[in-house]
N, C-alpha and C positions, 0 to 999 in steps of 0.2 A: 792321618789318613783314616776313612771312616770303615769300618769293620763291620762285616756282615757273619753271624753264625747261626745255621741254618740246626731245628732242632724237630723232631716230633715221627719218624718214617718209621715203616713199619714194617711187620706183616699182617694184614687184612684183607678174609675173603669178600671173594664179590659179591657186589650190594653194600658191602659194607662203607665208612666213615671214618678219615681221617684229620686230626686237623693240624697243619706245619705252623712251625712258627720263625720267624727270623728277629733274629733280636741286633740290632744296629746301636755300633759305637764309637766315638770319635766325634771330631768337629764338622758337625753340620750346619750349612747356612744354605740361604739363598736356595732358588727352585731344585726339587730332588723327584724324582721317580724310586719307589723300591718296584720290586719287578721278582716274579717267582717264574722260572724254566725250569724245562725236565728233558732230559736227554736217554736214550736208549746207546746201548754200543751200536756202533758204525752210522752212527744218524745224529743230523744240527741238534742244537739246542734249538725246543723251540719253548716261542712265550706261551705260559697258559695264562697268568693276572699281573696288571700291575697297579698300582696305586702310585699318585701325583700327591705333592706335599698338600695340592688346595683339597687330594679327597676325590677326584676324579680318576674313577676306576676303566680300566681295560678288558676284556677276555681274550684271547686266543681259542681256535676254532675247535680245541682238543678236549676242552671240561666243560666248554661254556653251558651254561646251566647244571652244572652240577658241580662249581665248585665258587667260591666263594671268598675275597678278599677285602680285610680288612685290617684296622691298624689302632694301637691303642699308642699312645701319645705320651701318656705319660712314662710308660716303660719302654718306651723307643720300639715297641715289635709290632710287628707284623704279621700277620696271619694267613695262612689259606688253607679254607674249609673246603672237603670235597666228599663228595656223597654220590651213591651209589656206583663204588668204586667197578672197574670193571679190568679183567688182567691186561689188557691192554695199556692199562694207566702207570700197569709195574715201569718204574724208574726212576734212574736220579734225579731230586728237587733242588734244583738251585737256586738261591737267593740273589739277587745286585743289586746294590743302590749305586744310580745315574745324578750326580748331580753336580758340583766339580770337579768330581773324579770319580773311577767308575771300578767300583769292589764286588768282587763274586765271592761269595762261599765257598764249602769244600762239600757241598751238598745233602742230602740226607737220600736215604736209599728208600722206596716203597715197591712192597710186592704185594699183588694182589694176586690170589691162589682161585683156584677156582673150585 
């Protein structure tokens, strides 16, 4: 089963720049999505980026343009860069990969201070 561990959160005040990283492992084949969410207590997870194995990326309505995903290949991770943080953005980042089966993280925490 493929293994998602989510690394990089923080605390950083606003304006500032973080960047996540999910690092995936285990047997991968065939079409895959990795996918980064964030959830606050008492509210869904929702998507802010994802990235398709071909490279075709997503946003979600909550960073778009201010955050940024990508994925380096040969170390299996994944990235998302986010800038000009704002305390709103405080919350847990969680990682998935969708592709025969479907594995979440255990998240990383970001707080942004004001």
């Amino acid at each position: 089963q493929v293994q998602v561990v989510e690394s990089g959160g923080g605390l950083v005040q606003s304006g500032g720049s973080l960047r996540l990283s999910c690092a995936v492992s285990g047997p991968i084949s065939g079409f895959y999505v990795v996918a980064w969410y964030r959830q606050t207590p008492g509210s869904q997870r929702e998507l802010v980026a994802d990235i398709s194995k071909f490279g075709t990326t997503k946003y979600g309505d909550s960073l778009r343009g201010r955050c940024t995903i990508s994925r380096d290949d040969a170390n299996n991770t994944v990235y998302l860069r986010m800038t000009n943080l704002k305390v709103e953005d405080t919350a847990t980042y969680y990682c998935r990969f969708v592709g025969a089966g479907d594995s979440w993280g255990q998240g990383t925490q970001v707080t942004v201070s004001s």
